[in-house]
C-alpha positions as CSV (number, residue, x, y, z in Angstrom):
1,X,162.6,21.6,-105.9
2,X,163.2,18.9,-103.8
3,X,165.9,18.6,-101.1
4,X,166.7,15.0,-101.1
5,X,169.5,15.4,-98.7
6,X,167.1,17.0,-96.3
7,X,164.6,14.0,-97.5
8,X,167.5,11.3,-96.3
9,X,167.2,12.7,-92.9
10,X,163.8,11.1,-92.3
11,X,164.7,7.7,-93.1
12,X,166.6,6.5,-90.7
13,X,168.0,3.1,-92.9
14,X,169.9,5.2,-95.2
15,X,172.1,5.3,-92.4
16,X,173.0,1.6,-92.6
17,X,171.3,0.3,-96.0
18,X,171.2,0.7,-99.8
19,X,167.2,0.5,-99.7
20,X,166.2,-0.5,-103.6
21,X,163.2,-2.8,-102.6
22,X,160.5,-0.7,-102.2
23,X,158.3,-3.0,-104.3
24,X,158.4,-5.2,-101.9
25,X,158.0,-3.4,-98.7
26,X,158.8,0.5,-97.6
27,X,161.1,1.0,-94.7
28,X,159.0,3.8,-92.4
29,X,160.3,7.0,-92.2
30,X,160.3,9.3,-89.0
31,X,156.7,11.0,-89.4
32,X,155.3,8.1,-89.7
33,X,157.0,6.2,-86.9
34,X,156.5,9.2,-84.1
35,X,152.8,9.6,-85.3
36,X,152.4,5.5,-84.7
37,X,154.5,6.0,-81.6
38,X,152.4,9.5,-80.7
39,X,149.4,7.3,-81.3
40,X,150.3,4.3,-79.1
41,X,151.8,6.6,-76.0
42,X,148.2,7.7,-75.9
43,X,146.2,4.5,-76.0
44,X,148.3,2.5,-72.8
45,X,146.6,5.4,-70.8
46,X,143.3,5.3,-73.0
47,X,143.6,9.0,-73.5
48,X,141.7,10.7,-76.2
49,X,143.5,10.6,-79.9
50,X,142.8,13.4,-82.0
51,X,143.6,11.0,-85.4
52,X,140.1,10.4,-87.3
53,X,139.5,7.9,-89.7
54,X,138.0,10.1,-92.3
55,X,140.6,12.2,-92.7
56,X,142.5,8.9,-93.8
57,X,139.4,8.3,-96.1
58,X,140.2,12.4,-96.9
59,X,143.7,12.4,-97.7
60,X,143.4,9.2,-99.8
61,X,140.5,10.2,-102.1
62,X,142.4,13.4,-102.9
63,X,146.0,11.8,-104.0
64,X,143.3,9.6,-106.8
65,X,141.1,12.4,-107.2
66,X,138.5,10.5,-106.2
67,X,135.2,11.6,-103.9
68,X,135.4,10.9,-100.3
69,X,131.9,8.6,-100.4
70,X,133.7,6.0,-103.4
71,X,136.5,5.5,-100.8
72,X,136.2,2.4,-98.4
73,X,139.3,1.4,-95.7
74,X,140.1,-2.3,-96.5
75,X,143.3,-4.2,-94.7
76,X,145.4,-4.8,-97.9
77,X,144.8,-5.2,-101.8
78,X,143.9,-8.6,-102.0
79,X,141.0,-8.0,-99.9
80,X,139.9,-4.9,-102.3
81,X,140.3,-7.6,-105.6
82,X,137.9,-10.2,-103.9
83,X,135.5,-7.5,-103.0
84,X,135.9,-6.5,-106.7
85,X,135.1,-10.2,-107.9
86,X,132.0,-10.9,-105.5
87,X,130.2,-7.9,-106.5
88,X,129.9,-8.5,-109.8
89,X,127.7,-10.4,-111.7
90,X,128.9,-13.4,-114.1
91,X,125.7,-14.4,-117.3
92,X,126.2,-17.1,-118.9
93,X,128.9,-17.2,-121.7
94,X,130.9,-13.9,-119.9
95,X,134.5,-13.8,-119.5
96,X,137.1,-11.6,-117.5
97,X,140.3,-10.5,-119.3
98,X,144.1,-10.1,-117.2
99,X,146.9,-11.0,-118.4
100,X,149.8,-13.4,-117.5
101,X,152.1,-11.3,-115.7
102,X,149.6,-10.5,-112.6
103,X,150.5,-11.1,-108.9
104,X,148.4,-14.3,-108.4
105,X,145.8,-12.3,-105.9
106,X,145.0,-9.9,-108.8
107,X,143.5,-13.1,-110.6
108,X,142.8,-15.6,-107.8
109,X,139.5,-14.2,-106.5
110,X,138.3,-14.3,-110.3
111,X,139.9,-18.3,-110.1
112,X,137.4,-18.7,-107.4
113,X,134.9,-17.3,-109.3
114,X,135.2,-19.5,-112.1
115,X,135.0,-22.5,-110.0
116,X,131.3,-20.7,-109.2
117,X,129.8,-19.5,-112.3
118,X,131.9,-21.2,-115.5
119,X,133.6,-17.3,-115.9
120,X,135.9,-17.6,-118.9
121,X,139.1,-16.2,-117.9
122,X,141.7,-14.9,-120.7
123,X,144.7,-13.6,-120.2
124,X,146.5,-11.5,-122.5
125,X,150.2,-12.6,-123.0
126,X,153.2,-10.7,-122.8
127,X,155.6,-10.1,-125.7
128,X,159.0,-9.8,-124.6
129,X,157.7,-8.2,-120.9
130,X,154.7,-5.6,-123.0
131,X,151.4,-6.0,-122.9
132,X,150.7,-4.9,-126.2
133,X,146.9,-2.8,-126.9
134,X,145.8,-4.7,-129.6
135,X,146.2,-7.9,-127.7
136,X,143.9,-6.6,-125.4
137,X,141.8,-5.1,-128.0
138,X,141.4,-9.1,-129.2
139,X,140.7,-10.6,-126.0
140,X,138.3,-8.3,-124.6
141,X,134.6,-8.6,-126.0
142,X,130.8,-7.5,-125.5
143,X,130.7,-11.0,-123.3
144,X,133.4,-9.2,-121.0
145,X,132.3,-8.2,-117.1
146,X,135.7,-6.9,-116.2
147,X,139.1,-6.1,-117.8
148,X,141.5,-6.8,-114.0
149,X,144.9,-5.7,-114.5
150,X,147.9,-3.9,-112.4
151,X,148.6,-0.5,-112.9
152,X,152.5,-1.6,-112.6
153,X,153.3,-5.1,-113.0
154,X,155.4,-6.4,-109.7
155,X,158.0,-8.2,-112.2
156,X,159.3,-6.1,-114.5
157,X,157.8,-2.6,-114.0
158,X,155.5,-3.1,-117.3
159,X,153.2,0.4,-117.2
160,X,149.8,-0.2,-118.6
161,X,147.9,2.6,-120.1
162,X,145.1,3.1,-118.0
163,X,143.5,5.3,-120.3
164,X,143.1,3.3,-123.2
165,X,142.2,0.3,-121.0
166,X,139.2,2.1,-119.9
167,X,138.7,3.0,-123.6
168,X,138.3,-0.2,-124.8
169,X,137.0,-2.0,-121.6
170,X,133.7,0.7,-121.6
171,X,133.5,0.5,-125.4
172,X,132.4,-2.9,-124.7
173,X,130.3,-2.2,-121.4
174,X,132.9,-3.9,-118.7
175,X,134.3,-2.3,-115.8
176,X,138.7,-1.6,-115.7
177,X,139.6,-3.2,-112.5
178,X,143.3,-1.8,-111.0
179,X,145.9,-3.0,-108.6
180,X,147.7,-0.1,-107.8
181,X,150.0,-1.6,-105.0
182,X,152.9,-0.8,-107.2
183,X,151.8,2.4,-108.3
184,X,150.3,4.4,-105.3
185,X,152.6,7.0,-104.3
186,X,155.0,6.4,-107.1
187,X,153.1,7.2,-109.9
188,X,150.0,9.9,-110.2
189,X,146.6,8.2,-110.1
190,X,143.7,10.6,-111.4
191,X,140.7,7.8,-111.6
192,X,138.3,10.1,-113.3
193,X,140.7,10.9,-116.3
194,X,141.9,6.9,-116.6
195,X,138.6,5.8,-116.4
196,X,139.2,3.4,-113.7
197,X,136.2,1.6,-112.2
198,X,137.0,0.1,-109.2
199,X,141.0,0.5,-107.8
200,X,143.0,-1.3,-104.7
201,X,146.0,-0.2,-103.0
202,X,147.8,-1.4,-99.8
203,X,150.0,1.2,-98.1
204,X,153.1,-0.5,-97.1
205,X,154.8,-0.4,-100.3
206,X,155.6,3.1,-102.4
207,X,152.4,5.0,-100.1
208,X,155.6,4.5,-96.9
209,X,153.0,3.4,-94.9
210,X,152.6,0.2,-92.3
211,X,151.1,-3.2,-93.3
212,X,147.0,-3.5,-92.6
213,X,146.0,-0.7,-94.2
214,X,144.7,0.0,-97.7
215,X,141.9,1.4,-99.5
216,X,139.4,0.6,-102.1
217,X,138.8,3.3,-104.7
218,X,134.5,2.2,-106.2
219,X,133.2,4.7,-109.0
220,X,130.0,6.3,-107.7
221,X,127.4,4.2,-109.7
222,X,129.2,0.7,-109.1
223,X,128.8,1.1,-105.4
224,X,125.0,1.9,-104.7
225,X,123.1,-1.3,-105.1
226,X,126.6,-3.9,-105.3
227,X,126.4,-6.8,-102.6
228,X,128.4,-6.9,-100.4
229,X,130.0,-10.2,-98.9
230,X,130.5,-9.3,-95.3
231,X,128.9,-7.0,-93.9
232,X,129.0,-5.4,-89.9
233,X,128.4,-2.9,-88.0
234,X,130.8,-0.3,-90.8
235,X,128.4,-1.2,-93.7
236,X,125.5,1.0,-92.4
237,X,124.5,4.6,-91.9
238,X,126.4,5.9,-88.8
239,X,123.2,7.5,-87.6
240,X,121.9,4.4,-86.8
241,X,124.3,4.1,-83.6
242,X,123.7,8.0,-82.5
243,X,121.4,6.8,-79.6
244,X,121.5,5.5,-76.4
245,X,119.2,3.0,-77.2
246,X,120.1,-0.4,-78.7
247,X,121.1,-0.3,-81.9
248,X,118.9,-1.1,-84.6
249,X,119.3,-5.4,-85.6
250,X,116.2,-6.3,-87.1
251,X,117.1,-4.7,-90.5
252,X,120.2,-4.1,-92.7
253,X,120.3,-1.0,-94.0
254,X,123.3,-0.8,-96.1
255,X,125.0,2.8,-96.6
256,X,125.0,3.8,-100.9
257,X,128.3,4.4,-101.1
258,X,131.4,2.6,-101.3
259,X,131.9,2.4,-97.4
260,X,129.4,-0.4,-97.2
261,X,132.3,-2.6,-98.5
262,X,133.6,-2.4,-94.6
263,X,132.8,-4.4,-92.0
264,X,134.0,-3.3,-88.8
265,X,137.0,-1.5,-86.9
266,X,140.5,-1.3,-88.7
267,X,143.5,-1.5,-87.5
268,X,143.4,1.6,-86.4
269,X,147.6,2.1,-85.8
270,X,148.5,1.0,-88.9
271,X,145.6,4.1,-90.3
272,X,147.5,6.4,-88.3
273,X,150.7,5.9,-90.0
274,X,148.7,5.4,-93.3
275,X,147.4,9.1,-92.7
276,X,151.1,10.4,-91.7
277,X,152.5,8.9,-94.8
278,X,149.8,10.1,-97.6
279,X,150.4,13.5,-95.6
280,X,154.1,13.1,-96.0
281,X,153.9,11.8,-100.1
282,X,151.0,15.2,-100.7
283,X,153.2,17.3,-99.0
284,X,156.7,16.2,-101.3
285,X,154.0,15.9,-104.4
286,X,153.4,12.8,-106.5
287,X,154.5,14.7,-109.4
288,X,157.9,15.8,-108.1
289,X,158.2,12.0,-106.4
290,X,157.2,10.6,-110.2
291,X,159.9,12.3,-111.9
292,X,162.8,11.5,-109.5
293,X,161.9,7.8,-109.8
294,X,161.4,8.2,-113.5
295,X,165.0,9.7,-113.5
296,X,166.8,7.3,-111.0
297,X,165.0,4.0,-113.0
298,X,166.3,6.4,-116.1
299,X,169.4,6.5,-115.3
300,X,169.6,2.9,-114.0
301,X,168.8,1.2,-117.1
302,X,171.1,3.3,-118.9
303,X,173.8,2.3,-116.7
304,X,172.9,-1.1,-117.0
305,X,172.8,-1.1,-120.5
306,X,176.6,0.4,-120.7
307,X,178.1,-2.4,-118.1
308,X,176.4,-5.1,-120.7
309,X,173.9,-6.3,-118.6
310,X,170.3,-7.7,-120.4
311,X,167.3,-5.6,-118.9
312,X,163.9,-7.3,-118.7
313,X,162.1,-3.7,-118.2
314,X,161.1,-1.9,-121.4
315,X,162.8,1.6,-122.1
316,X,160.1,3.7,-123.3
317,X,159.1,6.3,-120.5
318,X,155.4,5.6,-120.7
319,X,155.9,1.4,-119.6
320,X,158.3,2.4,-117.2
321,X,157.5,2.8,-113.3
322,X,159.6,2.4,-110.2
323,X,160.8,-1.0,-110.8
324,X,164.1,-2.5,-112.9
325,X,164.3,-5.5,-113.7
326,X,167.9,-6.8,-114.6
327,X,168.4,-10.4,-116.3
328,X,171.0,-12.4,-114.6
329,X,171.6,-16.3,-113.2
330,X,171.6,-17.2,-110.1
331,X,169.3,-14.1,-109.0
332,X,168.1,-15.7,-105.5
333,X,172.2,-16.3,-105.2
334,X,173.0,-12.5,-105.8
335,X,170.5,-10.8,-104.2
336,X,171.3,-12.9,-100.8
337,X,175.0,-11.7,-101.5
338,X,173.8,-8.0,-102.4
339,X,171.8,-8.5,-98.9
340,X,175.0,-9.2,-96.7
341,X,176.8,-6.1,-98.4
342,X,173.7,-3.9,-97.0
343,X,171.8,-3.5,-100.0
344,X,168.6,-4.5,-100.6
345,X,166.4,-5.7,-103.9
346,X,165.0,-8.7,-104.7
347,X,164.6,-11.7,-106.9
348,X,161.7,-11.9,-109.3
349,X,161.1,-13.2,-112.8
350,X,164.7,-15.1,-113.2
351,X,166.3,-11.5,-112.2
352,X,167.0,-9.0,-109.8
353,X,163.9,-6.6,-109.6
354,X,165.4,-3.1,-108.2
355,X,162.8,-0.5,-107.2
356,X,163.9,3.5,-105.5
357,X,162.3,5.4,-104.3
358,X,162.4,9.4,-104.6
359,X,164.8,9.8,-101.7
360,X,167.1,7.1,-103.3
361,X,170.6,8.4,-105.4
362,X,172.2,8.2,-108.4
363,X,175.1,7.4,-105.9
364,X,173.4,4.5,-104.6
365,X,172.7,2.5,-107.7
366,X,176.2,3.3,-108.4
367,X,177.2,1.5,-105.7
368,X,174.9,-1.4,-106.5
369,X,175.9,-1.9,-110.0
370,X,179.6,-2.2,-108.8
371,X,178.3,-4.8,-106.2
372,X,176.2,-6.5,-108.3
373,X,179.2,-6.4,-111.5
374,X,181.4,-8.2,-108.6
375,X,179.3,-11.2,-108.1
């Protein structure tokens, strides 16, 4: 059980704010603050850190239950997407399936690639906020490379099912593609049993980590032999730079798993916090931080419902996620209002798009119902 008073404690802005805009960015919370801080104190007097990347890489590839080699550090999740785009291969005639309620990077770097190779982009359509299966069943074909979609769309909250994604995306021989930015630490991610292919993630949003971190989640078999687009000093075997001699420059030998996909140091600091905050999400569990969200957004929309306000989230548990979104003019209006009252959300899709977190109240979205009822 969960002691979300004891939770509160280590984030510090529930002292002063109603925080409901994790979907946009996560406040951090102590751990992660005195581990950055901890981490910092040590480099002004270059002293040695015990903090090492791979046990980033380690903590990571075990919330996704995914093998430490199909893991590669990347700064954010558009960077993961266009790595996702350039390594594939486009014949002539092949198309790429999303749909139209992405965040522009998820389809951008497949834009770009259209502009290359003639790639036929379709995009499955929303009905009423759902992206309905047998739309996708229609768009996606044996000419499909790649079916790219989010996990959670950033508008409304719409839950794809991964699973029967993967189903119908490897029935034709394509690869599922997943943005997980608004999924990762919210929601449990088990990429073997979705079938996912190839998955991004940043840290700074539900994962409570900083900005410039993220990670790149490449299935075994889709890493060994894909080309890279940079490549640097991180692409290669390691062992190549155990010497005191000069290191080797007259051949690239790129490393067969998905860590060839880096390039060269990371922001370490913002890993260091990455690592405190995966530490601090494993140790809570993503199941027991699922079902509070699923209960707060629960009994959000419920409460929205009774006050008369039009939701543009669907109801059913398995499309919901972290993220409400609540019909209403003037959103941009409202949520500045909302702001100067000490609450926070946002403005997205002609709405206000509310997103808790686990250590958020029933109390809270009380109080911003009542707010928002007032403007």
């Amino acid at each position: 059980m969960v002691n979300i008073e004891k939770i509160r404690d280590q984030f510090p802005i529930t002292k002063k704010k109603i925080y409901l805009n994790h979907a946009g960015t996560s406040p951090l919370c102590k751990p992660v603050a005195e581990a950055m801080q901890a981490y910092l104190a040590k480099r002004i007097m270059q002293e040695e850190s015990e903090f090492e990347l791979e046990d980033c890489r380690r903590l990571f590839a075990g919330l996704v239950n995914a093998q430490l080699d199909e893991i590669a550090l990347i700064p954010n999740t558009s960077t993961g997407m266009n790595i996702a785009a350039n390594m594939l291969q486009y014949p002539s005639g092949s198309n790429i399936v999303t749909t139209d309620l992405e965040f522009p990077s998820v389809v951008y770097p497949w834009l770009r690639s259209q502009m290359k190779s003639k790639v036929e982009i379709r995009y499955v359509r929303n009905v009423d906020g759902c992206l309905r299966q047998q739309d996708y069943e229609k768009a996606v074909d044996d000419k499909t490379v790649a079916v790219v979609v989010s996990h959670v769309e950033y508008s409304n909250g719409f839950r794809n099912n991964l699973r029967a994604l993967a189903e119908i995306t490897h029935e034709h021989g394509a690869v599922l593609i997943v943005d997980a930015c608004q999924s990762a630490g919210a929601l449990k991610i088990d990429v073997k049993s979705q079938g996912i292919d190839l998955l991004a993630t940043s840290t700074y949003k539900w994962l409570l980590g900083p900005s410039g971190a993220g990670f790149l989640f490449v299935r075994e078999e889709l890493a060994a032999g894909a080309e890279p687009v940079f490549v640097g000093w991180a692409s290669v075997n390691h062992e190549l730079f155990k010497t005191v001699d000069l290191w080797e420059n007259r051949e690239l030998k790129l490393v067969d798993t998905a860590v060839r996909f880096e390039t060269g140091t990371p922001s370490i600091l913002s890993y260091v916090g990455a690592a405190a905050a995966l530490k601090f999400i494993m140790e809570i569990g993503v199941e027991n931080i699922e079902k509070r969200i699923m209960d707060l957004t629960g009994h959000l929309i419920e409460r929205l419902r009774q006050e008369g306000f039009k939701l543009q989230t669907l109801e059913q548990p398995e499309h919901r996620s972290g993220i409400v979104n609540v019909k209403t003019e003037n959103p941009v209006e409202k949520v500045e209002n909302l702001q100067r009252k000490n609450i926070a959300v946002s403005a997205r899709m002609n709405g206000i798009r509310v997103s808790p977190h686990f250590y958020n109240t029933e109390e809270e979205l009380e109080k911003f119902i009542a707010e928002l009822k007032s403007l």
